[in-house]
MOPAC internal coordinates of N, CA, C and O (Angstrom, degrees):
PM7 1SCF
backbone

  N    0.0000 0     0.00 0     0.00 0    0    0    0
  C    1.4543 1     0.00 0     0.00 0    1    0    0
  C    1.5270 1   109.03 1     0.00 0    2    1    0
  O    1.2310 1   127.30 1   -57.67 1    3    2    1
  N    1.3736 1   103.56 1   122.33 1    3    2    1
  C    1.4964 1    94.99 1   176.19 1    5    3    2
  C    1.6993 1   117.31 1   -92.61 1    6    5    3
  O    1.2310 1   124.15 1   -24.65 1    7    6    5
  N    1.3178 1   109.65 1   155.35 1    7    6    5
  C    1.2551 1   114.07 1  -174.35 1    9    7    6
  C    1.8273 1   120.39 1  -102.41 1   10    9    7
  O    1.2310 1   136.17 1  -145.97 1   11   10    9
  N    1.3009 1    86.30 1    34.03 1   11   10    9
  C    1.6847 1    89.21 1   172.19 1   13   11   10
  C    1.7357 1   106.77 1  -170.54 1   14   13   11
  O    1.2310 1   130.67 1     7.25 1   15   14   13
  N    1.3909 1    97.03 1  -172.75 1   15   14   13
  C    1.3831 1   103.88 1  -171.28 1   17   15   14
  C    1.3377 1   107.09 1  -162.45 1   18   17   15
  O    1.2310 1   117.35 1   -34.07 1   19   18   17
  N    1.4025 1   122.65 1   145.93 1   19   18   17
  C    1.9972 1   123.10 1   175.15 1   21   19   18
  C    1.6358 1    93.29 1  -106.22 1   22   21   19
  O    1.2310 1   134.68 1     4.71 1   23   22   21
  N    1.3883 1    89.21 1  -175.29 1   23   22   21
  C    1.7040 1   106.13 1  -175.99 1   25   23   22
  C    1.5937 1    89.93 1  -145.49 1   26   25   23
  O    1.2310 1   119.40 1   -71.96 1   27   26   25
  N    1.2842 1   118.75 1   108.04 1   27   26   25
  C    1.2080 1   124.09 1   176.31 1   29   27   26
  C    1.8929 1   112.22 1  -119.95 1   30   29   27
  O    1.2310 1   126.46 1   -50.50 1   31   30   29
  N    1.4429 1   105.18 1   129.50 1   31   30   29
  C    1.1239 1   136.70 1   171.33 1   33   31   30
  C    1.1963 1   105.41 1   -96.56 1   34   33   31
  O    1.2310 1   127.66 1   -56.62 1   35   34   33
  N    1.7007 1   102.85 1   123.38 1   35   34   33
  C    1.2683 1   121.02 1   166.02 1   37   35   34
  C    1.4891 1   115.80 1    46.38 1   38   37   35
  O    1.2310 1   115.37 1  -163.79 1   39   38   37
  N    1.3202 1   126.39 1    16.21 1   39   38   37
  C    1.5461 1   153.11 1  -176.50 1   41   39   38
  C    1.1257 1   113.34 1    69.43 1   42   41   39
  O    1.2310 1   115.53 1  -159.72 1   43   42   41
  N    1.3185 1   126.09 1    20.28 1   43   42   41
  C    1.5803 1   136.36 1   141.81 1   45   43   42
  C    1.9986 1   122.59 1   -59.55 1   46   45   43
  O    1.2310 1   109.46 1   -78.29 1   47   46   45
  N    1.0281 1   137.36 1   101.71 1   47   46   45
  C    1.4987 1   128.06 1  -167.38 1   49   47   46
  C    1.8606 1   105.99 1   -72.48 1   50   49   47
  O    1.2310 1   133.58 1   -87.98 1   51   50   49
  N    1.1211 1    91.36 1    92.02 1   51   50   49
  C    1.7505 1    95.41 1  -176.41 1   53   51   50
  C    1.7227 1   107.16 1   -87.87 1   54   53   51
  O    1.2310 1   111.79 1  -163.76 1   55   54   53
  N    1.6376 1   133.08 1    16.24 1   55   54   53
  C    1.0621 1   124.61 1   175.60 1   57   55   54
  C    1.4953 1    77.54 1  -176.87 1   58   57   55
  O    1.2310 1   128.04 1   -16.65 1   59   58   57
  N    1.9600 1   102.13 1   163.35 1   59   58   57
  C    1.0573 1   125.16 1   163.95 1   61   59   58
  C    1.5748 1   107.85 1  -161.79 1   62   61   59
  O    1.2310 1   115.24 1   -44.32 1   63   62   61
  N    1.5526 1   126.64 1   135.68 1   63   62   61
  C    1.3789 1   132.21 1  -154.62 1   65   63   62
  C    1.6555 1    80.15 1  -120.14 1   66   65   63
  O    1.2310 1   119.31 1   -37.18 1   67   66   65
  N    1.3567 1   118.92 1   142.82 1   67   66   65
  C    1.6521 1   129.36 1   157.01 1   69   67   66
  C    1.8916 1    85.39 1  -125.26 1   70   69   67
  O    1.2310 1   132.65 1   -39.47 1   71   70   69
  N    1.6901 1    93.16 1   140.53 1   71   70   69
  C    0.8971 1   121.05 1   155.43 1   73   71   70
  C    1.5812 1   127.46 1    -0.78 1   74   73   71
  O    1.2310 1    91.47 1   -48.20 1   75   74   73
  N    1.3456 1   165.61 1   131.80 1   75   74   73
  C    1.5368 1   135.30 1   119.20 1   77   75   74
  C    1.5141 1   106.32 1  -133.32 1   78   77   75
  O    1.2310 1   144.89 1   -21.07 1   79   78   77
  N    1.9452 1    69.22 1   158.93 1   79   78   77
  C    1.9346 1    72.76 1  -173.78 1   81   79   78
  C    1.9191 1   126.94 1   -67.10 1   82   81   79
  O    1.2310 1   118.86 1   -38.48 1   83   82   81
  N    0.8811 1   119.77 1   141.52 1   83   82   81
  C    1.2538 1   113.69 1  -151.64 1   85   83   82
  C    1.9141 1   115.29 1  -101.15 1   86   85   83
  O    1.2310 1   113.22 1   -33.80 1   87   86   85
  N    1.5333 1   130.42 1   146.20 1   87   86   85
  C    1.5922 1    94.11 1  -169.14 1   89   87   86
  C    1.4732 1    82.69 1  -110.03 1   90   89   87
  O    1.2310 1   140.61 1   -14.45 1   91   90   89
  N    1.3164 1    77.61 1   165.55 1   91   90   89
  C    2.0221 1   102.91 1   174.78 1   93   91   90
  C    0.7408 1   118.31 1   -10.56 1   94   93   91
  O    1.2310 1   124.84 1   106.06 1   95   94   93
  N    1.8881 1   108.30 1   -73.94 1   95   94   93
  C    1.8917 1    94.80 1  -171.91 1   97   95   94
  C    1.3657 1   121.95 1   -80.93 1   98   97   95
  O    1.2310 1   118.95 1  -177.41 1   99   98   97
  N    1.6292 1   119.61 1     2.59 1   99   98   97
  C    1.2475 1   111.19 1   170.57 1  101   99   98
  C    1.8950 1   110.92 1   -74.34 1  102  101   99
  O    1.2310 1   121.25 1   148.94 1  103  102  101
  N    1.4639 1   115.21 1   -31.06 1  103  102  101
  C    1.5486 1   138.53 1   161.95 1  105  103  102
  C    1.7329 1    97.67 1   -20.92 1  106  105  103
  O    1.2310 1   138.53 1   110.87 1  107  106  105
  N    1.8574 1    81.69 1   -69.13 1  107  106  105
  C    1.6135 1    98.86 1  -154.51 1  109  107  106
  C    1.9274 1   104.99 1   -55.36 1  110  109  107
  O    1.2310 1   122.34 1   128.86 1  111  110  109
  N    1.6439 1   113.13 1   -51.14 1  111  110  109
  C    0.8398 1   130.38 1  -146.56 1  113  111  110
  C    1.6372 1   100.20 1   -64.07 1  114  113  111
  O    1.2310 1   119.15 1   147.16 1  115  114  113
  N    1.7539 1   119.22 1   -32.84 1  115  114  113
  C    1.0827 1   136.39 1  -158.83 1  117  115  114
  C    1.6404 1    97.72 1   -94.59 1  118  117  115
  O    1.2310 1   119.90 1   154.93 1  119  118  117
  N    1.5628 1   117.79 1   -25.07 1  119  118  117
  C    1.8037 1   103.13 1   159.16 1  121  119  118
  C    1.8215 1   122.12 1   -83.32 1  122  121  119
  O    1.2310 1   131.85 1   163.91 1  123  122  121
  N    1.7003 1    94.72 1   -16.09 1  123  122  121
  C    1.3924 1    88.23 1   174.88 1  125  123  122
  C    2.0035 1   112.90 1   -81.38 1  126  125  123
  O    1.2310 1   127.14 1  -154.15 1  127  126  125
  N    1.1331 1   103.88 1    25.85 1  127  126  125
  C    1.5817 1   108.38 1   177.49 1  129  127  126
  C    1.3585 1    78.97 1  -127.95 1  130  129  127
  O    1.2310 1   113.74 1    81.30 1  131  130  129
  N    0.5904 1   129.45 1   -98.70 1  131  130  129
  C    1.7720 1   125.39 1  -175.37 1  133  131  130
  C    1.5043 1   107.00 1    19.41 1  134  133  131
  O    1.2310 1   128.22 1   109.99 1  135  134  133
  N    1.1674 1   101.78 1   -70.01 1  135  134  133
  C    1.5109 1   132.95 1  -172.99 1  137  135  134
  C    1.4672 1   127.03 1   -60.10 1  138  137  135
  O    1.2310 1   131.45 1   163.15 1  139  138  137
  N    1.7113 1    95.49 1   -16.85 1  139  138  137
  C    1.4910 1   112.13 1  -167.37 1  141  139  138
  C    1.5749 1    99.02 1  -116.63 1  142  141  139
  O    1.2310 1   125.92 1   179.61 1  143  142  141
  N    1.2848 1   106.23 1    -0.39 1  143  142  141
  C    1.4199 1   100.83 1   173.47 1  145  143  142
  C    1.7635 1   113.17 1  -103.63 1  146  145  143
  O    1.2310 1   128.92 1   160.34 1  147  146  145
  N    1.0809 1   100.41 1   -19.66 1  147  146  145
  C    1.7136 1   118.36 1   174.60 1  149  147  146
  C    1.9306 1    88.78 1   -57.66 1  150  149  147
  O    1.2310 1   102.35 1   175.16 1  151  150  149
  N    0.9553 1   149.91 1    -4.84 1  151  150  149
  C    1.6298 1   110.33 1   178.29 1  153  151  150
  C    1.2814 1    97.41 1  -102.14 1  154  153  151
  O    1.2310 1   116.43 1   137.33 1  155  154  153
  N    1.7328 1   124.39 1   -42.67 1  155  154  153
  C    1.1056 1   128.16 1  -150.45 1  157  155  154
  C    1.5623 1   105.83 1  -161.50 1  158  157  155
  O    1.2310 1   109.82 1   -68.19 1  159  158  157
  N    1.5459 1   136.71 1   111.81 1  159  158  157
  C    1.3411 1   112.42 1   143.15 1  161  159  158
  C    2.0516 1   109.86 1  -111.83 1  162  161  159
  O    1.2310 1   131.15 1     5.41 1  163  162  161
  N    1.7003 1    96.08 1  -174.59 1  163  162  161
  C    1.4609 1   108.98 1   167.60 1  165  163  162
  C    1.4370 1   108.82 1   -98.34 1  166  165  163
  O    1.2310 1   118.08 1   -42.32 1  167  166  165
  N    1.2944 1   121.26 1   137.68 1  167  166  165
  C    1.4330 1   125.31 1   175.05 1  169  167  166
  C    1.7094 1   105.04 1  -112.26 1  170  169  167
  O    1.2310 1    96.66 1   -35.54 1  171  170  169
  N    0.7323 1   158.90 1   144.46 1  171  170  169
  C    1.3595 1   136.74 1   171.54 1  173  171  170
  C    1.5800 1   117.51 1    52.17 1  174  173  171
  O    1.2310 1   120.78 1    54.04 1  175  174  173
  N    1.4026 1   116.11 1  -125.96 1  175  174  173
  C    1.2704 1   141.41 1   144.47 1  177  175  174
  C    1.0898 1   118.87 1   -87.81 1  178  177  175
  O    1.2310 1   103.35 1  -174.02 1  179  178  177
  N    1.0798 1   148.22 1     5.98 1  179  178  177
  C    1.7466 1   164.10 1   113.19 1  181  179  178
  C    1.2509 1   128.09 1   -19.71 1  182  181  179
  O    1.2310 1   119.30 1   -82.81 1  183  182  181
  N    1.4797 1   118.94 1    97.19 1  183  182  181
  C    1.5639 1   114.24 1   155.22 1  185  183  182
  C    1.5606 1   119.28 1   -68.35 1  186  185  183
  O    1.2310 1   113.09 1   -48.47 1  187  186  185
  N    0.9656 1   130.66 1   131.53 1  187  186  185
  C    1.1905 1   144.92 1   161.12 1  189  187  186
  C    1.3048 1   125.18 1  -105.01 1  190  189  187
  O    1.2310 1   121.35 1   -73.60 1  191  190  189
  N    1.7235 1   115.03 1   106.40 1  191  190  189
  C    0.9388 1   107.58 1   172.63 1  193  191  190
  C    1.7486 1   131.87 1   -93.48 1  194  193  191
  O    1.2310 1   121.65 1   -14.80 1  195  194  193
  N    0.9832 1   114.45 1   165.20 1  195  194  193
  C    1.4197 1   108.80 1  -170.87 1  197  195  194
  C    1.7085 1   119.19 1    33.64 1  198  197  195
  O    1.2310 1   127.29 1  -111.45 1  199  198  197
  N    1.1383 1   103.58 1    68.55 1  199  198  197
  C    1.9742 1   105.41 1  -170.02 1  201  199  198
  C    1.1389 1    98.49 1   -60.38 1  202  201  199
  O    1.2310 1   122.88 1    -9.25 1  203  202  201
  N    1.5660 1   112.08 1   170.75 1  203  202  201
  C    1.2958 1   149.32 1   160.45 1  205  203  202
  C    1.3493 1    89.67 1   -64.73 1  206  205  203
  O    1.2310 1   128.42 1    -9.87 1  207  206  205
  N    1.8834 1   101.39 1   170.13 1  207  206  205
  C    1.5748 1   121.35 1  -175.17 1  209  207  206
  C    1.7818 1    78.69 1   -86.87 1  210  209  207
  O    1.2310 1   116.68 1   133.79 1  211  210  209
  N    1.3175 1   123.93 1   -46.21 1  211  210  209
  C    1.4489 1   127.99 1   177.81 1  213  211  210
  C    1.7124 1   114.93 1   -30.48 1  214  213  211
  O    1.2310 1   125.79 1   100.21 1  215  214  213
  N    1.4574 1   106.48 1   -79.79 1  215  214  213
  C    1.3759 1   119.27 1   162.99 1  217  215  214
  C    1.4002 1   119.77 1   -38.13 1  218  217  215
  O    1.2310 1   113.99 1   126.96 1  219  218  217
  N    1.5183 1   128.98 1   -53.04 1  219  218  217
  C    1.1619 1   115.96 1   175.53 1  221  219  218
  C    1.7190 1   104.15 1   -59.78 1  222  221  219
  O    1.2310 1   112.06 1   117.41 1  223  222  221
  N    0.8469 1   132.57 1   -62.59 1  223  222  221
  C    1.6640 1   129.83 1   177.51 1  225  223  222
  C    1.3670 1   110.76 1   -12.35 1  226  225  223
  O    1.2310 1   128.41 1    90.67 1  227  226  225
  N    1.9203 1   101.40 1   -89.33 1  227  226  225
  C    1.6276 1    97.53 1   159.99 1  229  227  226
  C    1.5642 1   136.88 1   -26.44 1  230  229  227
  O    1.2310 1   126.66 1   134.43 1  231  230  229
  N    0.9275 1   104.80 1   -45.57 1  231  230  229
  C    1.7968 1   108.94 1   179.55 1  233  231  230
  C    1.8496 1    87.51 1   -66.22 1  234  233  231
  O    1.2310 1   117.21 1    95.97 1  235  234  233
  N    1.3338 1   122.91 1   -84.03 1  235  234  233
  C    1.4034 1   106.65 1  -148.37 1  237  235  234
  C    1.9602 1   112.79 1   -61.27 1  238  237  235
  O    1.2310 1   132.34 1   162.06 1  239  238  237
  N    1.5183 1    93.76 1   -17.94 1  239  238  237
  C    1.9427 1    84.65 1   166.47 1  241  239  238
  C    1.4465 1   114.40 1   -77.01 1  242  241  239
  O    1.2310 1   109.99 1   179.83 1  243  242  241
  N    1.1904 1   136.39 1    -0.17 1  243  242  241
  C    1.3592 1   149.20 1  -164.33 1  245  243  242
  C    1.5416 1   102.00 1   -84.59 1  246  245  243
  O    1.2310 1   133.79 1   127.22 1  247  246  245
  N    1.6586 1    90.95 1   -52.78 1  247  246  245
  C    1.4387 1   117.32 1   173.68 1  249  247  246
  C    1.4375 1   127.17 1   -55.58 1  250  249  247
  O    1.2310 1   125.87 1   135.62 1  251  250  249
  N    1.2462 1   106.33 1   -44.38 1  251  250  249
  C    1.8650 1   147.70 1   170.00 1  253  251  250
  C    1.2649 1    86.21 1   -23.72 1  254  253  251
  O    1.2310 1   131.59 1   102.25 1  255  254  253
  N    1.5119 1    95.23 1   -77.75 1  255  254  253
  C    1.4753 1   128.00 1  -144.17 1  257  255  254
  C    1.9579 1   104.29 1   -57.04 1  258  257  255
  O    1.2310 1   127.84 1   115.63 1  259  258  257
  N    1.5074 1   102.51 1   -64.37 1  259  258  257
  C    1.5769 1   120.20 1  -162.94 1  261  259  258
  C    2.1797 1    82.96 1   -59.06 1  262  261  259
  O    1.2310 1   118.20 1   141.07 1  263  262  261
  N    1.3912 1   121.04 1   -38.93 1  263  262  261
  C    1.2054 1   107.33 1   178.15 1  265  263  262
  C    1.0560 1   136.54 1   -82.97 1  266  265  263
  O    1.2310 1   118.48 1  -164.67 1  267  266  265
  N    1.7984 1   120.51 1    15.33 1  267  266  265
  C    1.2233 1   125.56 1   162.85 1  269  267  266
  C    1.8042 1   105.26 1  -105.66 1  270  269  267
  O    1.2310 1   132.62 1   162.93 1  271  270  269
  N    1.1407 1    93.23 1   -17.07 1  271  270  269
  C    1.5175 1    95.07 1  -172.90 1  273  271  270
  C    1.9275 1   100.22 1   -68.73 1  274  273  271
  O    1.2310 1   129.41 1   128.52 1  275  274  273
  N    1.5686 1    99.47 1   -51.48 1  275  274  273
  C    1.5153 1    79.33 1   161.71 1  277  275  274
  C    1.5839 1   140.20 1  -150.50 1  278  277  275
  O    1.2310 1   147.53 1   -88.44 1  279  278  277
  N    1.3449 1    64.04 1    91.56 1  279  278  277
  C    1.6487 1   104.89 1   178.54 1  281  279  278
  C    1.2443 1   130.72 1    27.41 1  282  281  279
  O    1.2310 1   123.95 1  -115.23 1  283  282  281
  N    1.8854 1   110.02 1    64.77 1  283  282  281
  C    0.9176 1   122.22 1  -152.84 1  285  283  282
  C    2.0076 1    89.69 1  -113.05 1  286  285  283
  O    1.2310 1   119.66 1   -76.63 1  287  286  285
  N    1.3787 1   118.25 1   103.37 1  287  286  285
  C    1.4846 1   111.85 1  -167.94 1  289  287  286
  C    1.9733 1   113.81 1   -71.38 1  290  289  287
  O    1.2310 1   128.44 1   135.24 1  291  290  289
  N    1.5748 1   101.35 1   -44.76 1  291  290  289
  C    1.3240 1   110.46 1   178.91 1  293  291  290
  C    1.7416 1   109.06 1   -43.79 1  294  293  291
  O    1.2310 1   130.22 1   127.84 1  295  294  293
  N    1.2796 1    97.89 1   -52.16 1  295  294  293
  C    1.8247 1   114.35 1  -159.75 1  297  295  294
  C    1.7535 1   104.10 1   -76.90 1  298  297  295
  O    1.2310 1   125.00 1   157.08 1  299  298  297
  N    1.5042 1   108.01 1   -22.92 1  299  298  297
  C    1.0429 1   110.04 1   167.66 1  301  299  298
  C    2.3072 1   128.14 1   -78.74 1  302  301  299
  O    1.2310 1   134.19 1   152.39 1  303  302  301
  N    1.6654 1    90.17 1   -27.61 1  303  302  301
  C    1.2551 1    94.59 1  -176.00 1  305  303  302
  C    1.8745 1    94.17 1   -80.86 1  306  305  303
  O    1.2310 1   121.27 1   121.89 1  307  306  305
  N    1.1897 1   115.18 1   -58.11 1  307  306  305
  C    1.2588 1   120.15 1   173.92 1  309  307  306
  C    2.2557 1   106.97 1   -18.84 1  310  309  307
  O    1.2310 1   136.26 1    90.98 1  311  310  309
  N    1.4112 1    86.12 1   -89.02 1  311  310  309
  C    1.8538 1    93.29 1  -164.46 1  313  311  310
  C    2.0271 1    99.29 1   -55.88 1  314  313  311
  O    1.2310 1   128.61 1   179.71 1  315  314  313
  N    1.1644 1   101.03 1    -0.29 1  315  314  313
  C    1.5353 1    86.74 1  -176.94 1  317  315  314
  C    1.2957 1   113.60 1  -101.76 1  318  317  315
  O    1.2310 1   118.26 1   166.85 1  319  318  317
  N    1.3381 1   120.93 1   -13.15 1  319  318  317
  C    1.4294 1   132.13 1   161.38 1  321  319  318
  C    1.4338 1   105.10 1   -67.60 1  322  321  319
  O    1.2310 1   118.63 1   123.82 1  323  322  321
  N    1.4687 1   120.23 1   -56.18 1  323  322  321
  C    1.2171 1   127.15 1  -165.45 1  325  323  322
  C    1.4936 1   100.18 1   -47.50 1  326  325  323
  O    1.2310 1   120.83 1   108.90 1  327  326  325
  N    1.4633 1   116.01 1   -71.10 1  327  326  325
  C    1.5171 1   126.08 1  -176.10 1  329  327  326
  C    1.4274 1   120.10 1   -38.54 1  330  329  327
  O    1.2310 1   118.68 1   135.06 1  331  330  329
  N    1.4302 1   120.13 1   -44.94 1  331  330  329
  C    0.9721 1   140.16 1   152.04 1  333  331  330
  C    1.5445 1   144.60 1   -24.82 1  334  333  331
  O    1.2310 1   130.24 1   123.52 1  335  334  333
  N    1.6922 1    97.85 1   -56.48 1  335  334  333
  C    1.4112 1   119.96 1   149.46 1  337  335  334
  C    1.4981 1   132.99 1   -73.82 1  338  337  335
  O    1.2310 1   136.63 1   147.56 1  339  338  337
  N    1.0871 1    85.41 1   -32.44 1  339  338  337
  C    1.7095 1    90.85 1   164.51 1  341  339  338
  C    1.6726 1   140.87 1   -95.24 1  342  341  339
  O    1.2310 1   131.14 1   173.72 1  343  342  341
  N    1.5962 1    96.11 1    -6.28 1  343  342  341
  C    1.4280 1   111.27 1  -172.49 1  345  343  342
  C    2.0297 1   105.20 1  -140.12 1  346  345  343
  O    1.2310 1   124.75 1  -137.53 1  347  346  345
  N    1.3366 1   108.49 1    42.47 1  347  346  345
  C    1.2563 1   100.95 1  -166.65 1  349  347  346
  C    1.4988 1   139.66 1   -48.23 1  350  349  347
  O    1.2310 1   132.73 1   168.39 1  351  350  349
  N    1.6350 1    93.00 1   -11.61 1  351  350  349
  C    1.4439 1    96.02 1   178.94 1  353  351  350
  C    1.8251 1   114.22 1  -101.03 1  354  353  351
  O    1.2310 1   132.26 1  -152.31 1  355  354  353
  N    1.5324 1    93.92 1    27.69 1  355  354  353
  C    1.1621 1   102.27 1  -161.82 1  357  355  354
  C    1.9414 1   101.33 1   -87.85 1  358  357  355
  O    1.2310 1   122.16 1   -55.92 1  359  358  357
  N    1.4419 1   113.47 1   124.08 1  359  358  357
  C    1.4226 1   138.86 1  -176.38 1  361  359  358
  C    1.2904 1   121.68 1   -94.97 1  362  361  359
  O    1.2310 1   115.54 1   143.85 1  363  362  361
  N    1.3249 1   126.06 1   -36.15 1  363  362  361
  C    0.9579 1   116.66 1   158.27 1  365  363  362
  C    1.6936 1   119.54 1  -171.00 1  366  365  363
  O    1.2310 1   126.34 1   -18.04 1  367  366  365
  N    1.3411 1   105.43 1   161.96 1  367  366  365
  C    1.7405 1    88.34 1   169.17 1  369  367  366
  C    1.2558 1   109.94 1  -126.86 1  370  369  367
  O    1.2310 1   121.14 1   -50.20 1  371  370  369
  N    1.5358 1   115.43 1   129.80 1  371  370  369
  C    1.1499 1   115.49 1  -169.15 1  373  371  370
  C    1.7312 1   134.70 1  -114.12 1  374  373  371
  O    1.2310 1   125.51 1   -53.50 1  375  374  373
  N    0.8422 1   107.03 1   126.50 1  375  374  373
  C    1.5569 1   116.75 1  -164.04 1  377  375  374
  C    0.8618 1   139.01 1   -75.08 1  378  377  375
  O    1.2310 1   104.21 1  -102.75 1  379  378  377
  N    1.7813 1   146.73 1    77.25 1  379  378  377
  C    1.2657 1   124.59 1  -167.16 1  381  379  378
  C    1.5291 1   119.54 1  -108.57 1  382  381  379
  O    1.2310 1   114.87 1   -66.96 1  383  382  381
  N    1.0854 1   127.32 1   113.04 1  383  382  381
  C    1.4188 1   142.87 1  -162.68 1  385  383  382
  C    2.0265 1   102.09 1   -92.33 1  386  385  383
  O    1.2310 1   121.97 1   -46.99 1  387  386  385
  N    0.8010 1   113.84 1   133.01 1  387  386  385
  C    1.3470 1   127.92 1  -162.59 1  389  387  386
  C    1.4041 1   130.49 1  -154.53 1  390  389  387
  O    1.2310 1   105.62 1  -115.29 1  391  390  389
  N    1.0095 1   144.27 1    64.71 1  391  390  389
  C    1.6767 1   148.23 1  -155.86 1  393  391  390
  C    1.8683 1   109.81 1    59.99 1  394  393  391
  O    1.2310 1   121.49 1  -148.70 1  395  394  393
  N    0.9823 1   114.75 1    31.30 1  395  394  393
  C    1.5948 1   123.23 1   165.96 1  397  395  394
  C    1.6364 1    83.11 1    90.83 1  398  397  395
  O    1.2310 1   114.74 1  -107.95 1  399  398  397
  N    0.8838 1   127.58 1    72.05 1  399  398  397
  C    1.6988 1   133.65 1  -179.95 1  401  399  398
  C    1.4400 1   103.08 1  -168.59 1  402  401  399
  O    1.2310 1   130.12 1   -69.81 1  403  402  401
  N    1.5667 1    98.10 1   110.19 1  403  402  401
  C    1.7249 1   115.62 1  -171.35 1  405  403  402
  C    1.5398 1    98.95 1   -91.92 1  406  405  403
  O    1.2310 1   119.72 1   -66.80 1  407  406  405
  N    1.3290 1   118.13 1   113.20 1  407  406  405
  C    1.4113 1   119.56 1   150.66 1  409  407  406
  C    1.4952 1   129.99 1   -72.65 1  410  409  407
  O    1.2310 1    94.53 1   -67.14 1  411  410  409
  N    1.4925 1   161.87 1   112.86 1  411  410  409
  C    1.1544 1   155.19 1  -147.18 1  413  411  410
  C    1.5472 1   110.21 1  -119.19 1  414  413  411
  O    1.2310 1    98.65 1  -117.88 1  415  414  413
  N    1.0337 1   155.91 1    62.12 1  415  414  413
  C    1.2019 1   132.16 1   178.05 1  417  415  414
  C    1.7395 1   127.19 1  -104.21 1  418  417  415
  O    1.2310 1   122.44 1   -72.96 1  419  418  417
  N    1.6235 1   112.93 1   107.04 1  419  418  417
  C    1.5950 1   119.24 1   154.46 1  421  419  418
  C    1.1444 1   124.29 1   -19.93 1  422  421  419
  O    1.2310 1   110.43 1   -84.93 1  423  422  421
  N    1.4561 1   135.58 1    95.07 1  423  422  421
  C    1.8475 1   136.41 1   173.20 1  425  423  422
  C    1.5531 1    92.10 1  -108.35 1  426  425  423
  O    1.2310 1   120.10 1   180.00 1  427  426  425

């Protein structure tokens, strides 16, 4: 199991998360989003109701992403734990940006 993951754009590595150990209420704080994404998120222009564990993924790497782009560190340590904990074998997410058209894909 690896303990990290990059975020690569256009196969450039514009972020990379290693592992850390995490305390309680950051634990807690990261199931009470969990929890808050179970009624409803936006995907796009898409409501989604009741997502997949899948869909929620996408949504918070979506998030990942727009929060490395600008350079948001909290929002970045936050969803990267989350992803992390929930997708451990997760390697990377990869980005392909293309005429203002975000491609997303979970490896």
């Amino acid at each position: 199991m690896k303990n990290s993951f990059d975020i690569t754009l256009n196969q450039q590595i514009i972020y990379t998360y290693s592992k850390k150990s995490l305390p309680a209420r950051l634990r807690r704080f990261l199931d009470e989003v969990d929890d808050s994404m179970s009624e409803e998120i936006q995907i796009d222009e898409e409501k989604v109701v009741r997502p997949t564990e899948f869909q929620k993924l996408q949504y918070v790497a979506m998030n990942l992403f727009a929060a490395v782009e600008s350079n948001n560190k909290n929002q970045q340590e936050v969803m990267s734990a989350y992803l992390l904990n929930k997708k451990s074998d997760l390697e990377e997410i990869r980005v392909i940006e293309n005429n203002d058209i975000i491609n997303l894909k979970l490896i």
